[in-house]
N, C-alpha and C positions, 0 to 999 in steps of 0.2 A: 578365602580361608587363609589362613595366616599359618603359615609354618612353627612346630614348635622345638625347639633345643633344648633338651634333656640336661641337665647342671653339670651332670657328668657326660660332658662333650665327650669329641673324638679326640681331644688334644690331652685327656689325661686318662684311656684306656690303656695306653701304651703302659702307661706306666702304674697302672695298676697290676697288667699282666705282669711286668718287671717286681714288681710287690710283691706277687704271688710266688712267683719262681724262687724269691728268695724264703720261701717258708713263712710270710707273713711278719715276719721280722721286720721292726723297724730301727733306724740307727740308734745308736746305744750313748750316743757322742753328742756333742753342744755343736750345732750348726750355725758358724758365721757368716753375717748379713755386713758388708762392707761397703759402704759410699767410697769414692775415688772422682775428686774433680781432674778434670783434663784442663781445656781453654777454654774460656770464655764462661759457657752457660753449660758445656757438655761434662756429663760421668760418664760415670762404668760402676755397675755393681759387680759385685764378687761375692760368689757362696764359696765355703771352705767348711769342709766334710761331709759332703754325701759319698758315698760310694764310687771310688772309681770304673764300676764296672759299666754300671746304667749311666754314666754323665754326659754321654751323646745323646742320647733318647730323650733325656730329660732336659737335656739345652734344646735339643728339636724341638720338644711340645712346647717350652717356654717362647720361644719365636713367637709360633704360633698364637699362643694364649694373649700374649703381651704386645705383637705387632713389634718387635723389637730385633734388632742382630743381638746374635750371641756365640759365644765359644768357648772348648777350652781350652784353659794354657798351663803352661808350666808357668808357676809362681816361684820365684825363688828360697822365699821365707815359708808360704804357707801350703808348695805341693801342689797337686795338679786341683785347679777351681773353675769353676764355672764363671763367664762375666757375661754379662748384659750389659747391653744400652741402656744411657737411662739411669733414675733415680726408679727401680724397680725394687725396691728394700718391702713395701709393702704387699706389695702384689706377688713375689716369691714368697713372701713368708704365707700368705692367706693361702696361694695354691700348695704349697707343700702340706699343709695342713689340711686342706682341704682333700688332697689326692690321698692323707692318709699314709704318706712318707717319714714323716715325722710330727711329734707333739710337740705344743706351742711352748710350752715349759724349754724342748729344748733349741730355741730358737734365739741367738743372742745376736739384737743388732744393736752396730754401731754405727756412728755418726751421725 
């Protein structure tokens, strides 16, 4: 018998609870989606504006979800963001959407 994985894993309860605490509120702001070449073949993506409260939890589960490193940092221009490994521009935007963090309307990627 074959084990089954519910859509809503364990990697985006976390942040669902985090949802809730905030009163079901979602961000009110245009969430940026940033590619960043490095050398060779390697990025880094970059979100800029989620919430700085949850951006540990939400970098945690993104690991997870994505098999990627991730963290955050002080940006100079654009404030404290979230990066990932990886050309991950797709796969954050379909999980924030999907966890219900934000609408796809306010999701602006570039590069």
């Amino acid at each position: 018998i074959q084990s089954y994985v519910h859509p809503e894993s364990e990697h985006i309860r976390p942040i669902r609870r985090c949802y809730q605490k905030l009163g079901g509120r979602r961000a009110r702001w245009t969430i940026h989606v940033r590619i960043q070449q490095r050398n060779g073949r390697k990025t880094l993506t970059t979100v800029q504006g989620l919430s700085s409260e949850y951006l540990k939890k939400i970098v945690r589960a993104c690991k997870k979800e994505f098999a990627c490193n991730g963290t955050v940092v002080e940006h100079p221009e654009y404030g404290e963001v979230l990066q990932l490994q990886g050309d991950q521009r797709e796969n954050i935007c379909q999980w924030l959407t999907k966890s219900g963090l934000v609408k796809p309307e306010q999701l602006k990627v570039h590069g």
